[in-house]
HTML snippet that shows the backbone in 3Dmol.js (N, CA, C, O; Angstrom):
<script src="https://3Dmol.org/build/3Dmol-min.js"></script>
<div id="view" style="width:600px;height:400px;position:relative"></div>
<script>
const pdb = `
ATOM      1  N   UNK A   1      -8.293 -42.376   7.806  1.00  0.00           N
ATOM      2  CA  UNK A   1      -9.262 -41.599   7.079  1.00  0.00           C
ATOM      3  C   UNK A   1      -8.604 -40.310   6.611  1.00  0.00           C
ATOM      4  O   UNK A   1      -7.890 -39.666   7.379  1.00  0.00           O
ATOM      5  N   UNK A   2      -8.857 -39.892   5.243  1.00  0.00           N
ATOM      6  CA  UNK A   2      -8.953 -38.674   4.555  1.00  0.00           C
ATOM      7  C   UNK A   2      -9.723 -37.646   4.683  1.00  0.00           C
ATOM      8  O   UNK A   2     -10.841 -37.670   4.169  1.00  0.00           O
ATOM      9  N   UNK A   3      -9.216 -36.395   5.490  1.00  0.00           N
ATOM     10  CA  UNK A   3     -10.299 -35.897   5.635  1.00  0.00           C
ATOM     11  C   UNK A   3      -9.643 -34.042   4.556  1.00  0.00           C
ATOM     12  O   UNK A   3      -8.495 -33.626   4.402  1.00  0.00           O
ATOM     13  N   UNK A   4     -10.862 -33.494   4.114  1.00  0.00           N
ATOM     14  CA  UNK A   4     -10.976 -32.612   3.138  1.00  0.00           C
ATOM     15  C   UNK A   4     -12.369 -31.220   3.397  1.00  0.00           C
ATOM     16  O   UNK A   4     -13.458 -31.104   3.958  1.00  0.00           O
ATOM     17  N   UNK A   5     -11.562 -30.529   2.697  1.00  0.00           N
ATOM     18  CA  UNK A   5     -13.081 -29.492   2.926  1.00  0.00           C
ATOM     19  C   UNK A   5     -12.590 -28.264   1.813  1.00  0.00           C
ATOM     20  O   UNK A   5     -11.559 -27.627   1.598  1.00  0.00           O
ATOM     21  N   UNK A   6     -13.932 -28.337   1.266  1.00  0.00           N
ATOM     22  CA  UNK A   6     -14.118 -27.073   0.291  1.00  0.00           C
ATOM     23  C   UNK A   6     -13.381 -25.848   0.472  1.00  0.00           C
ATOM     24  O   UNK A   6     -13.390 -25.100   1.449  1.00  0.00           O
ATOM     25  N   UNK A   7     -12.590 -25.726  -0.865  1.00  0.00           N
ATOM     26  CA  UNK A   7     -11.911 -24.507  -0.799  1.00  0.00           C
ATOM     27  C   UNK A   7     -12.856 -22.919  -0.262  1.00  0.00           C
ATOM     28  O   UNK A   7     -12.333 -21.870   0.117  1.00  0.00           O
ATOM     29  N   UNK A   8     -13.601 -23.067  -0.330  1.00  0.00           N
ATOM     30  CA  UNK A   8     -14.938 -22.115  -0.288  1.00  0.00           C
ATOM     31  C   UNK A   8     -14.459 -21.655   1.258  1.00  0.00           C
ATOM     32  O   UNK A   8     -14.356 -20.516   1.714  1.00  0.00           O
ATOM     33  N   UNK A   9     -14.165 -23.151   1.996  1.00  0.00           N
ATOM     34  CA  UNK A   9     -14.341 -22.762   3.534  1.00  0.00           C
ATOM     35  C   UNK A   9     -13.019 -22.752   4.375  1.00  0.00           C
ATOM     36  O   UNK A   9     -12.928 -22.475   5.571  1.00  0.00           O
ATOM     37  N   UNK A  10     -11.640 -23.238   3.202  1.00  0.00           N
ATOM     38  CA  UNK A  10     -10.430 -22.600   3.545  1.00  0.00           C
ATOM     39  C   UNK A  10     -10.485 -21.298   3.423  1.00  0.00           C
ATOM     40  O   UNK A  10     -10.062 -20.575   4.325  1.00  0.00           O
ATOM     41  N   UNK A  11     -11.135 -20.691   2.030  1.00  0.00           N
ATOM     42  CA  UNK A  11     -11.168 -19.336   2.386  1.00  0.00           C
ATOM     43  C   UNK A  11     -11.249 -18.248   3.230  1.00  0.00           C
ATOM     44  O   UNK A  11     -10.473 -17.382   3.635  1.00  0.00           O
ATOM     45  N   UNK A  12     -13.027 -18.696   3.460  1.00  0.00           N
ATOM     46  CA  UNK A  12     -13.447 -18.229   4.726  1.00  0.00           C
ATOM     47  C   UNK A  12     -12.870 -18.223   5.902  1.00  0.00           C
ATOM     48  O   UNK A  12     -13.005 -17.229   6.616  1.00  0.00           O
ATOM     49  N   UNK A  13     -12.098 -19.355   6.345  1.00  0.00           N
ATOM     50  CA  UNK A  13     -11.254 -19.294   7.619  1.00  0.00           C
ATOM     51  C   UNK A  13     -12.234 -19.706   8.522  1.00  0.00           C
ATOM     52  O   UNK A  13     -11.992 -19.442   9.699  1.00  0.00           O
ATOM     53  N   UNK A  14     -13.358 -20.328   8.258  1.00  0.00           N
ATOM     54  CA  UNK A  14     -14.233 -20.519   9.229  1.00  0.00           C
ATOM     55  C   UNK A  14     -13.872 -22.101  10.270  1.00  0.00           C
ATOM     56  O   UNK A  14     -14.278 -22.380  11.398  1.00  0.00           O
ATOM     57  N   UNK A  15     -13.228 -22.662   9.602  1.00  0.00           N
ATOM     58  CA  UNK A  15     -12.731 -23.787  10.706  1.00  0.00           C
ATOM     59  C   UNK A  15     -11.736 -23.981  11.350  1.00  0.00           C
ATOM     60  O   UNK A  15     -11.438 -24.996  11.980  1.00  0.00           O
ATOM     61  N   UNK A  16     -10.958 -22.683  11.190  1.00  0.00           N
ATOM     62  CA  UNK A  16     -10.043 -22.191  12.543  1.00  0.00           C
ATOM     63  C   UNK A  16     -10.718 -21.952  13.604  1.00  0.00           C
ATOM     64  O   UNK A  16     -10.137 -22.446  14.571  1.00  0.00           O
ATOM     65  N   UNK A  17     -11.877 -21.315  13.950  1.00  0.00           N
ATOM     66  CA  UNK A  17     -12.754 -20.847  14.921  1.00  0.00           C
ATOM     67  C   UNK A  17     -14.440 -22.478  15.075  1.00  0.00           C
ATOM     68  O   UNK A  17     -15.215 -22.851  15.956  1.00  0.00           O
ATOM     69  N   UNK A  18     -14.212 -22.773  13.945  1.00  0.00           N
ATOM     70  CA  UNK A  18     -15.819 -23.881  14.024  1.00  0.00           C
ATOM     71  C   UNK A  18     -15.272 -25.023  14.911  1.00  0.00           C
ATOM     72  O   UNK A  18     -14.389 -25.820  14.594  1.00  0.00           O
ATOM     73  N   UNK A  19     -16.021 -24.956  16.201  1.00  0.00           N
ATOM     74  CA  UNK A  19     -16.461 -26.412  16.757  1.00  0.00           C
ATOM     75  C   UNK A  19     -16.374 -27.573  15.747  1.00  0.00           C
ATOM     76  O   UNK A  19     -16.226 -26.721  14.871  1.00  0.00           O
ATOM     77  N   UNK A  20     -16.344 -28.314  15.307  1.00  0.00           N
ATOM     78  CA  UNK A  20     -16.580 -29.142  14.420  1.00  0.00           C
ATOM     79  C   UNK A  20     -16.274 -30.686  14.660  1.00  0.00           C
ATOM     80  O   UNK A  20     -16.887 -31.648  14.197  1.00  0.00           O
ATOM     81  N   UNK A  21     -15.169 -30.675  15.502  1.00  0.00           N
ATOM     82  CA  UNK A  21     -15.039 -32.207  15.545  1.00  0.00           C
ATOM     83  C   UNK A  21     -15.877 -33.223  15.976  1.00  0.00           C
ATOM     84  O   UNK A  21     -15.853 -34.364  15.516  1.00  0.00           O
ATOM     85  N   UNK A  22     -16.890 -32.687  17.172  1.00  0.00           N
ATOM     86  CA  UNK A  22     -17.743 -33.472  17.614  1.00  0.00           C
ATOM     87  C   UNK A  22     -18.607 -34.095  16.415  1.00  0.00           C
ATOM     88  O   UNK A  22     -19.083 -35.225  16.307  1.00  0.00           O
ATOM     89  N   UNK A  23     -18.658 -32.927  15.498  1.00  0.00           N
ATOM     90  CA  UNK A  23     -19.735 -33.076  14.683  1.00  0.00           C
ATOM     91  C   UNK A  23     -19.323 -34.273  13.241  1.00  0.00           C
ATOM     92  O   UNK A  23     -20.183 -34.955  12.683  1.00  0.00           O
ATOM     93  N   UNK A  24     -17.987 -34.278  12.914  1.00  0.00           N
ATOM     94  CA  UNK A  24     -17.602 -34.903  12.377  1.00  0.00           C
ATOM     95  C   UNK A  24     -17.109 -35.997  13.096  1.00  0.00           C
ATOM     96  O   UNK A  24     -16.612 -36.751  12.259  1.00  0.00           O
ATOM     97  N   UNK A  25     -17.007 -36.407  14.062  1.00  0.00           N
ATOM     98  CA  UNK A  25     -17.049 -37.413  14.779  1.00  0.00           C
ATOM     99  C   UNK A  25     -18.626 -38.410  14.386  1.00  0.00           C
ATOM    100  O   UNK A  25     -18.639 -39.438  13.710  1.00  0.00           O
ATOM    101  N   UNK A  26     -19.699 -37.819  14.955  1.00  0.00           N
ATOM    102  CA  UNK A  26     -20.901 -38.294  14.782  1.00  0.00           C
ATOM    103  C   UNK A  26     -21.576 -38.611  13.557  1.00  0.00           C
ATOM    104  O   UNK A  26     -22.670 -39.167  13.465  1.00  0.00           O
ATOM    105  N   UNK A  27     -20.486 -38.022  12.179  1.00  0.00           N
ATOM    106  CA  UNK A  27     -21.030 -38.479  10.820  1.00  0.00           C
ATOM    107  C   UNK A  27     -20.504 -39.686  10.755  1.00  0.00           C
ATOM    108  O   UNK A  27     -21.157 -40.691  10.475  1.00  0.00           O
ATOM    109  N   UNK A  28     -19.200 -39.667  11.028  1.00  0.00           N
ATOM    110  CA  UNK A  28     -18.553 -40.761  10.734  1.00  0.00           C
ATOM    111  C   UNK A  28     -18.726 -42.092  11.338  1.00  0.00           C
ATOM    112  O   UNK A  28     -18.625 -43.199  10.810  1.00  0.00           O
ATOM    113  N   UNK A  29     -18.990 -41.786  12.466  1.00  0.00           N
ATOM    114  CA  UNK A  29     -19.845 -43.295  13.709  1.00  0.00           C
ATOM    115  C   UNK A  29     -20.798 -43.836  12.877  1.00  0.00           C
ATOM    116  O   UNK A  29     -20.867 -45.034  12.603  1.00  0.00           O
ATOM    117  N   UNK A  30     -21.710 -42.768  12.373  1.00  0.00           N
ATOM    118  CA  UNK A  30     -22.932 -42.874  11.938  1.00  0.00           C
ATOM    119  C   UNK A  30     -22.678 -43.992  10.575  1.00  0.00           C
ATOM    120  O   UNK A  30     -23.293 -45.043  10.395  1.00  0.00           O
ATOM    121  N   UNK A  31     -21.665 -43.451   9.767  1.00  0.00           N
ATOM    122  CA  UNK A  31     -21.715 -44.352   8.586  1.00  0.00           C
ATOM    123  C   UNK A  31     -21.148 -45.626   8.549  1.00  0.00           C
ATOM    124  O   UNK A  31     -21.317 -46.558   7.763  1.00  0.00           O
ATOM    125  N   UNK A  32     -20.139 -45.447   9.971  1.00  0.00           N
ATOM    126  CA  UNK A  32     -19.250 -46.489  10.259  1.00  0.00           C
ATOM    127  C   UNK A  32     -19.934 -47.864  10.393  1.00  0.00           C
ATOM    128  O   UNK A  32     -19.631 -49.023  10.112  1.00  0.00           O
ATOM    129  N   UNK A  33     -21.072 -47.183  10.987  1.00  0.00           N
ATOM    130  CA  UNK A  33     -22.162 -48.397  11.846  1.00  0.00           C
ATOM    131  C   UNK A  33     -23.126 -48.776  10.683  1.00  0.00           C
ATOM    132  O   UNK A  33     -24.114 -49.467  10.929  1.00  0.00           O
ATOM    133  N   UNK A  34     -22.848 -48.318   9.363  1.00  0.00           N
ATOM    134  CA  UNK A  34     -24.136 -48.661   8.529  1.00  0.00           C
ATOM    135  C   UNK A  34     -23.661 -48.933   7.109  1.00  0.00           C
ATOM    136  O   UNK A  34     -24.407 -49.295   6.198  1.00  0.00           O
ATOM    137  N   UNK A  35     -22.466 -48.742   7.014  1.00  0.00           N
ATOM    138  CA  UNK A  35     -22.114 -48.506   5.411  1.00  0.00           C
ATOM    139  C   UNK A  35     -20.464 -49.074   5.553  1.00  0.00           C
ATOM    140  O   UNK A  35     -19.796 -49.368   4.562  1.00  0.00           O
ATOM    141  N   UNK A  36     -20.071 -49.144   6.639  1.00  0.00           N
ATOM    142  CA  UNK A  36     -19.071 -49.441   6.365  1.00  0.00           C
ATOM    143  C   UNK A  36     -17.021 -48.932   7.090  1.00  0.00           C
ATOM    144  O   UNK A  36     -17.116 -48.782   8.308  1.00  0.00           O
ATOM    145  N   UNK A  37     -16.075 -48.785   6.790  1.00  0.00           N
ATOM    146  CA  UNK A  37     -14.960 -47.681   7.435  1.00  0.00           C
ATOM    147  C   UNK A  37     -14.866 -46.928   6.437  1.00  0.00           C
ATOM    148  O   UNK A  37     -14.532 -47.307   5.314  1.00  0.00           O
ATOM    149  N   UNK A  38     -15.164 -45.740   6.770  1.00  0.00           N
ATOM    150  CA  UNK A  38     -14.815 -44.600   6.265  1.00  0.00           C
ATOM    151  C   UNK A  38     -13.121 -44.368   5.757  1.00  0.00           C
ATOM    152  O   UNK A  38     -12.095 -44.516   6.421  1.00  0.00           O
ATOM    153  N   UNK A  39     -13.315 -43.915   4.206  1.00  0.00           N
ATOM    154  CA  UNK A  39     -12.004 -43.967   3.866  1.00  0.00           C
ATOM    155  C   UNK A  39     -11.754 -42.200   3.570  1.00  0.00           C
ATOM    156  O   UNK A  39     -10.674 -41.647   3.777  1.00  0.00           O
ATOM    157  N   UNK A  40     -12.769 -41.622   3.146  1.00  0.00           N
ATOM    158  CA  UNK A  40     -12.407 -40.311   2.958  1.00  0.00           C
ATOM    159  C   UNK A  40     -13.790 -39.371   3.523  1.00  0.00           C
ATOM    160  O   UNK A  40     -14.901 -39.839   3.773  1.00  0.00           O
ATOM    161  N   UNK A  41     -13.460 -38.228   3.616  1.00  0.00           N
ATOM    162  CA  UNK A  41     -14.233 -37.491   4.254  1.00  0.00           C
ATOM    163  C   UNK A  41     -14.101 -36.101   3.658  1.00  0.00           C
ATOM    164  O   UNK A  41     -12.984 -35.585   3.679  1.00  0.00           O
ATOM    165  N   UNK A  42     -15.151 -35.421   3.115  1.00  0.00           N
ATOM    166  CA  UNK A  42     -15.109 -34.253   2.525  1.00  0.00           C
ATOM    167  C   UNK A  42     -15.961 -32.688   3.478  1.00  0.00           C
ATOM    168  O   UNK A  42     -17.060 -33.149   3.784  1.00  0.00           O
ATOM    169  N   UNK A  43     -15.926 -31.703   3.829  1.00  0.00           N
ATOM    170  CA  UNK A  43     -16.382 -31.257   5.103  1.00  0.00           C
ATOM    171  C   UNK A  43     -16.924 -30.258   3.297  1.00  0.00           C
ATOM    172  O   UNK A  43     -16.035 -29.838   2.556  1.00  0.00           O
ATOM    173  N   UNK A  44     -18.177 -30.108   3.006  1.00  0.00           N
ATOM    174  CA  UNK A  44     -18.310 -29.602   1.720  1.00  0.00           C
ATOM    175  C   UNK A  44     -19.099 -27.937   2.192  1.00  0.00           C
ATOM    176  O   UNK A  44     -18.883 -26.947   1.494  1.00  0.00           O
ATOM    177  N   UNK A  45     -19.868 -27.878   3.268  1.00  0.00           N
ATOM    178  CA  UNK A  45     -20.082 -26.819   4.263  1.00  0.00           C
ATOM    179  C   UNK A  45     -20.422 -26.361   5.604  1.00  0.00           C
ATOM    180  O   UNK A  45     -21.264 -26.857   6.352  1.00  0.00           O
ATOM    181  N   UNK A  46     -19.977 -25.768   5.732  1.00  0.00           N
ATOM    182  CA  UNK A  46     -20.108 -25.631   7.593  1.00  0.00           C
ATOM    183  C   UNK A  46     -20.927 -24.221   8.142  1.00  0.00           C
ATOM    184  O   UNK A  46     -21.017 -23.254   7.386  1.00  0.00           O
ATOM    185  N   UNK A  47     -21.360 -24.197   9.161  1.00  0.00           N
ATOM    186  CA  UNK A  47     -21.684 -22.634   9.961  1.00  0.00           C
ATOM    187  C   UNK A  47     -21.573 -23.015  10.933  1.00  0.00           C
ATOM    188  O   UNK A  47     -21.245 -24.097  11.421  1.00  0.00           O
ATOM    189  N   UNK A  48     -21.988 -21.678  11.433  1.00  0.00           N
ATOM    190  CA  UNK A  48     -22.225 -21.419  13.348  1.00  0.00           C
ATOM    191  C   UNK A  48     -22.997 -20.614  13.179  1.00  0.00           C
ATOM    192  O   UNK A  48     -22.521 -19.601  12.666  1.00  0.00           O
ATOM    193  N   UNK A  49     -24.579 -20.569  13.488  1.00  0.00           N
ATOM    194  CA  UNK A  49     -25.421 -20.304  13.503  1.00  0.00           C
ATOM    195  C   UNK A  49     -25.371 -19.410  15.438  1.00  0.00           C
ATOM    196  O   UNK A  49     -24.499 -19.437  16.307  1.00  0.00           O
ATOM    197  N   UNK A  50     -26.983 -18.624  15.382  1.00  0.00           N
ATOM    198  CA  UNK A  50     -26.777 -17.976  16.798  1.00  0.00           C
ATOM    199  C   UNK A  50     -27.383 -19.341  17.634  1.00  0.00           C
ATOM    200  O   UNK A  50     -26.943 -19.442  18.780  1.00  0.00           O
ATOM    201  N   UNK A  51     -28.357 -20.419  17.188  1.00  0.00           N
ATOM    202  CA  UNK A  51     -28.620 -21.266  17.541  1.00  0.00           C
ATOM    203  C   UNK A  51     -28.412 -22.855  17.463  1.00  0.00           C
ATOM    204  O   UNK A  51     -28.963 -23.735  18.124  1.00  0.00           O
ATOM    205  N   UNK A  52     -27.416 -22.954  16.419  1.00  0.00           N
ATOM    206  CA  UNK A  52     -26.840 -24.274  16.195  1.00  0.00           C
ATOM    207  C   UNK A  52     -25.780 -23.907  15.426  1.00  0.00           C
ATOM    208  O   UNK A  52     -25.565 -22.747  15.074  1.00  0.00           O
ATOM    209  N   UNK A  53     -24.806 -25.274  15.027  1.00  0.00           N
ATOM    210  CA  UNK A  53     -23.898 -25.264  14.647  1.00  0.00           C
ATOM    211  C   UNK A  53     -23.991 -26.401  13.160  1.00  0.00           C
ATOM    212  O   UNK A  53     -24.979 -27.128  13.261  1.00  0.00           O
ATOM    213  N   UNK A  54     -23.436 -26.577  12.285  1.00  0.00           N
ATOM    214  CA  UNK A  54     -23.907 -27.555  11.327  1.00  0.00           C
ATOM    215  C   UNK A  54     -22.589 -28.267  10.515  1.00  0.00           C
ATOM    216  O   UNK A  54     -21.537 -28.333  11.151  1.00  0.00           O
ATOM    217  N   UNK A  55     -22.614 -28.721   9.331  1.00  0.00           N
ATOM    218  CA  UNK A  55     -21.823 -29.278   8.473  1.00  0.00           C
ATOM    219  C   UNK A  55     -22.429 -30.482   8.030  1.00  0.00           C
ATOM    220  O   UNK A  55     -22.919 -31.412   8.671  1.00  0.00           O
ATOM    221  N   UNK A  56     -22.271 -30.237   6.497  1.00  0.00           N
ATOM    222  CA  UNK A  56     -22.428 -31.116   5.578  1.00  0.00           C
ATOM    223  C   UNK A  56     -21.493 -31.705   4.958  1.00  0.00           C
ATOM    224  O   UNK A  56     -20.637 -30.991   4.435  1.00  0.00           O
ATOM    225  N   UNK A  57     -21.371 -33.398   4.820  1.00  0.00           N
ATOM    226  CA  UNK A  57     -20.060 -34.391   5.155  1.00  0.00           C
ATOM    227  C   UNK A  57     -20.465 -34.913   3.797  1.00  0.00           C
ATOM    228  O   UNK A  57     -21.647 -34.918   3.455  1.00  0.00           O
ATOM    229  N   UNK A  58     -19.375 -35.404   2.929  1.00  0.00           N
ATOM    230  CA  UNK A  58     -19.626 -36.358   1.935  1.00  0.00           C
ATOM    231  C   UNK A  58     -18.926 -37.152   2.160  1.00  0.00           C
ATOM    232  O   UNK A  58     -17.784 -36.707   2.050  1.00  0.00           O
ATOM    233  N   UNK A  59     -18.939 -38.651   2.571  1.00  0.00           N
ATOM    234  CA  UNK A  59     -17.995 -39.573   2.612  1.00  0.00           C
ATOM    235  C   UNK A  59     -18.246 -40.476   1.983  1.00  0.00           C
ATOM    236  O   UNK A  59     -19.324 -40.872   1.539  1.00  0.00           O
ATOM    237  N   UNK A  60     -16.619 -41.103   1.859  1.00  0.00           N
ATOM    238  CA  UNK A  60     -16.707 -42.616   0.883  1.00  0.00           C
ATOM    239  C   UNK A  60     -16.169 -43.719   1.751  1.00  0.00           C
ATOM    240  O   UNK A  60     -15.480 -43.327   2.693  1.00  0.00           O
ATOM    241  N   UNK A  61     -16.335 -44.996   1.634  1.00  0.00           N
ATOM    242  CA  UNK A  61     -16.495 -46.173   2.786  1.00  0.00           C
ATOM    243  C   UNK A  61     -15.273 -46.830   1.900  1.00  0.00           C
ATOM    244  O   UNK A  61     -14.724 -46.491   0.851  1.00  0.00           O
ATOM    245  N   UNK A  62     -15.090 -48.023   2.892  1.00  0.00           N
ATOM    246  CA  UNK A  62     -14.107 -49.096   2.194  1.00  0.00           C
ATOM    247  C   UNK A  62     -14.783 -50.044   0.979  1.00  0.00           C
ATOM    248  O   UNK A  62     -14.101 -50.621   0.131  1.00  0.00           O
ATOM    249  N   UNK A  63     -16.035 -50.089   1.043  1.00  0.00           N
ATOM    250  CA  UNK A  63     -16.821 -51.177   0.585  1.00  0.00           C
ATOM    251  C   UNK A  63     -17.375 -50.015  -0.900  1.00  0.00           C
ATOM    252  O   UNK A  63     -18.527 -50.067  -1.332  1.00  0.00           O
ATOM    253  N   UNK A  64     -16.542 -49.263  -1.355  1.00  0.00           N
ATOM    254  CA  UNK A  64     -17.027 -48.078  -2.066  1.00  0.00           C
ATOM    255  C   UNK A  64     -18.571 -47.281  -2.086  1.00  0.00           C
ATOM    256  O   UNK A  64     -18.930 -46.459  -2.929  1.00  0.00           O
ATOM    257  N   UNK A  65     -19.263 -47.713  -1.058  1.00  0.00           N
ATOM    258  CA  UNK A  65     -20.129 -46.723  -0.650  1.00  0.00           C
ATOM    259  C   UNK A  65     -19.990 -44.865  -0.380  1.00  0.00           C
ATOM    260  O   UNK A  65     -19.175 -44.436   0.437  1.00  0.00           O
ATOM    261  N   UNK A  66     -20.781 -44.042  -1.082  1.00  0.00           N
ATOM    262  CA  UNK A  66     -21.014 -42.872  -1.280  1.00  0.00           C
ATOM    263  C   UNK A  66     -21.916 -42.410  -0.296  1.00  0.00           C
ATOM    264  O   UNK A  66     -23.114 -42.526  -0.552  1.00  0.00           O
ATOM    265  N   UNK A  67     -21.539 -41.855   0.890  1.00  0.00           N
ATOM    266  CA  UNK A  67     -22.640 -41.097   1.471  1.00  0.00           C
ATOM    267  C   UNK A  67     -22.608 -39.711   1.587  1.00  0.00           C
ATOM    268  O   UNK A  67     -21.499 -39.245   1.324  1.00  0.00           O
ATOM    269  N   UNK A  68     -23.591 -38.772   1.943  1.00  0.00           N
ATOM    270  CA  UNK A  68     -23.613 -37.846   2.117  1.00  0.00           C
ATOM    271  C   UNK A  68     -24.849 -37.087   3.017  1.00  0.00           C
ATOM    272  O   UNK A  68     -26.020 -36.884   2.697  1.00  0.00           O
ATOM    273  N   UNK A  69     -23.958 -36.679   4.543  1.00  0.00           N
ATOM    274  CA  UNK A  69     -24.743 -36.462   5.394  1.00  0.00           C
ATOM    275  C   UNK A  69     -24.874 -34.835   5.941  1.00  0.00           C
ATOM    276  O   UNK A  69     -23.779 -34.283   5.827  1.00  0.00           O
ATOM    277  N   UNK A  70     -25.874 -33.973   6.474  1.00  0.00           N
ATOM    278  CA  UNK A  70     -25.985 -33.157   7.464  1.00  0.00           C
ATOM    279  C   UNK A  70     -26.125 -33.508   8.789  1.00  0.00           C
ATOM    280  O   UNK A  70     -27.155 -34.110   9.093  1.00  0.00           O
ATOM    281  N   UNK A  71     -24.968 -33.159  10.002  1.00  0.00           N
ATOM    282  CA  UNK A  71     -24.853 -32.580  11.004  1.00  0.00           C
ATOM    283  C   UNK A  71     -24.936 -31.735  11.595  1.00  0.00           C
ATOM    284  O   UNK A  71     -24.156 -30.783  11.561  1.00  0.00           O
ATOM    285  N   UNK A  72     -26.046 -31.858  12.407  1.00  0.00           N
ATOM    286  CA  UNK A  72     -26.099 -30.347  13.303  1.00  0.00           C
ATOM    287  C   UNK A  72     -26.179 -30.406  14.661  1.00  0.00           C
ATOM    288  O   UNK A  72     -26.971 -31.236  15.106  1.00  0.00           O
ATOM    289  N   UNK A  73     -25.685 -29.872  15.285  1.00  0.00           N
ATOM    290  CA  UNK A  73     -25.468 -29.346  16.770  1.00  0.00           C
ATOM    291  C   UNK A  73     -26.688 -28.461  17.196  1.00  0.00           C
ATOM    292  O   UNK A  73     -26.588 -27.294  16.815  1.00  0.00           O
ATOM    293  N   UNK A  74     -27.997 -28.817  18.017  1.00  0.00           N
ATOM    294  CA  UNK A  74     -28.235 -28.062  18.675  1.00  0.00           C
ATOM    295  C   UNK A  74     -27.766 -27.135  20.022  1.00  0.00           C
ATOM    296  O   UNK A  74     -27.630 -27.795  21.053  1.00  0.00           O
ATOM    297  N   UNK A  75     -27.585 -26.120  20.092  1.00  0.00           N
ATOM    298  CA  UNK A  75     -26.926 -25.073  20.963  1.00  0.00           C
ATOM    299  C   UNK A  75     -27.533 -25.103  22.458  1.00  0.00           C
ATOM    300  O   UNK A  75     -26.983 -24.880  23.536  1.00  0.00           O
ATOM    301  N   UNK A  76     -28.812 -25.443  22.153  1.00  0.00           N
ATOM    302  CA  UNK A  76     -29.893 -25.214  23.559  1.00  0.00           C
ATOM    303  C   UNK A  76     -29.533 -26.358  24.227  1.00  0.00           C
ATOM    304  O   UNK A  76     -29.180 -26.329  25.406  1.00  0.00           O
ATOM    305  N   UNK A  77     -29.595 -27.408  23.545  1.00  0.00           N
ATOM    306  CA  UNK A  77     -29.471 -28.760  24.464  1.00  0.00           C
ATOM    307  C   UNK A  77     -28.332 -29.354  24.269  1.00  0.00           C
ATOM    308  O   UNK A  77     -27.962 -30.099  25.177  1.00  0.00           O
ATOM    309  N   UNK A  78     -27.569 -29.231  23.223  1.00  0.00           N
ATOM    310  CA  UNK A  78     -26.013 -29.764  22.709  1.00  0.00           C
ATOM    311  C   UNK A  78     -26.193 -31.114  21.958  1.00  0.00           C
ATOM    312  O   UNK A  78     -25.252 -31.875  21.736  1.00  0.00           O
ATOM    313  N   UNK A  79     -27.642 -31.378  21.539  1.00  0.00           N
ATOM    314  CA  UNK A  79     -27.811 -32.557  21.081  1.00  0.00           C
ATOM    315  C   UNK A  79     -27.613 -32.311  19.276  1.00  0.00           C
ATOM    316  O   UNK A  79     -28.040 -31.417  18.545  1.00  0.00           O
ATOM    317  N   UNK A  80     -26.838 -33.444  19.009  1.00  0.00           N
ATOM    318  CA  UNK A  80     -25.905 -33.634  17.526  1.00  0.00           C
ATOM    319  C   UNK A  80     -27.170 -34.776  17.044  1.00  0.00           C
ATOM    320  O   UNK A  80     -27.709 -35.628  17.750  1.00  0.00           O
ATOM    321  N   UNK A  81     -27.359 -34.529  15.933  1.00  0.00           N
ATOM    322  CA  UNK A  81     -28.553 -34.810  14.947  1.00  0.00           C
ATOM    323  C   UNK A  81     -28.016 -35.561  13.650  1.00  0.00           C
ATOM    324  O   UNK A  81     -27.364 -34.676  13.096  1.00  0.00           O
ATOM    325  N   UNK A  82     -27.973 -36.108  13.272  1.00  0.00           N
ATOM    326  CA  UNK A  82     -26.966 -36.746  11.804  1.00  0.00           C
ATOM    327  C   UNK A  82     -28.699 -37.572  11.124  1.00  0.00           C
ATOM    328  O   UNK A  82     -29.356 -38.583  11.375  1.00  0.00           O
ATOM    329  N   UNK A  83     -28.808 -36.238  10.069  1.00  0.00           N
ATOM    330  CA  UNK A  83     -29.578 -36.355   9.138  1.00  0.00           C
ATOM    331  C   UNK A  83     -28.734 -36.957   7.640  1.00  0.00           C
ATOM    332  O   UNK A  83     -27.697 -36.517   7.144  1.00  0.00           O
ATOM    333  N   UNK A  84     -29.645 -38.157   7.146  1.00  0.00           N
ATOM    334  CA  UNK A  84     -28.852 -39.230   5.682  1.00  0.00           C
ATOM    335  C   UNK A  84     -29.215 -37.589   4.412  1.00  0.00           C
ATOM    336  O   UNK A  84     -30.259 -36.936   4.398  1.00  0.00           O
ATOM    337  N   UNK A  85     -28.026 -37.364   3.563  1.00  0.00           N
ATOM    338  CA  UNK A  85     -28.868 -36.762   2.366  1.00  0.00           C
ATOM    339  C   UNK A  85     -28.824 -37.685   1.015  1.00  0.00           C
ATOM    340  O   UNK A  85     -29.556 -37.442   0.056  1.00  0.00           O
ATOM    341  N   UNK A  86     -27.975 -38.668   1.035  1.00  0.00           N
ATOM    342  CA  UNK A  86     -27.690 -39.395   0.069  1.00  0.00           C
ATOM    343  C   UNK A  86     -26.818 -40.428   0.634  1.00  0.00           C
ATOM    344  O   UNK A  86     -25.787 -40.108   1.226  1.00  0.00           O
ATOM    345  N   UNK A  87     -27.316 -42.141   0.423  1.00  0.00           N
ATOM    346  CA  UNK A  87     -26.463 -43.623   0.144  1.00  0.00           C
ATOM    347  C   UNK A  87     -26.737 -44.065   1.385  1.00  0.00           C
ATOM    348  O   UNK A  87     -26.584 -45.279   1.254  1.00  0.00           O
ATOM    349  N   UNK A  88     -27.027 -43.879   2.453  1.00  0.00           N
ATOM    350  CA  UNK A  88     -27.443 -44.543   3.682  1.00  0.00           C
ATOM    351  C   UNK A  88     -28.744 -44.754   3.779  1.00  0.00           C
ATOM    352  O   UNK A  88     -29.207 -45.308   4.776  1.00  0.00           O
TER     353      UNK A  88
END
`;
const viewer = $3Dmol.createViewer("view");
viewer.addModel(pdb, "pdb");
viewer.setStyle({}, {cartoon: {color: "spectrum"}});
viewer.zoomTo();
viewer.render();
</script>
C-alpha cells in the first residue's frame, strides 16, 4: 500500500506528533473487509482534538474502488469509530 497525505499537513508538522496509526490501521481493515486490498491511501486531514483524535482517509482498492472515510478516536474510552463518507 501507498500511503500519502496533504501537503496542508506536511506543513503543519502535525504527524510527527499525531497518534495516527491505529487510526489508519482501522480505515484500512475497514475497506479491506468490504471493498476490497487497498492499493493507495491518502491521509487528506487529521487533528488532535482535547477529546478525540481524527483523520480523514481517501482510499483506492485493487478492484478500482474509491472510498473515502472518517476516523476517529475517542479519548475517554479509546474506542476508534470508522464512519463511510463516500463508495462503501
Amino acid at each position: 500500500m501507498e500511503l500519502y497525505m496533504d501537503t496542508h499537513l506536511a506543513d503543519r508538522g502535525i504527524l510527527k506528533t499525531f497518534p495516527y496509526l491505529a487510526l489508519l490501521e482501522a480505515g484500512v481493515n475497514f475497506v479491506q473487509k468490504r471493498a476490497g486490498k487497498v492499493e493507495t491511501c491518502v491521509i487528506l486531514d487529521a487533528e488532535v482534538e482535547a477529546d478525540n483524535e481524527w483523520v480523514v482517509l481517501a482510499l483506492t482498492t485493487d478492484k478500482g474502488r474509491k472510498v473515502a472515510l472518517d476516523v476517529t478516536k475517542e479519548c475517554i474510552d479509546n474506542a476508534i469509530i470508522v464512519n463511510p463518507i463516500y463508495g462503501v
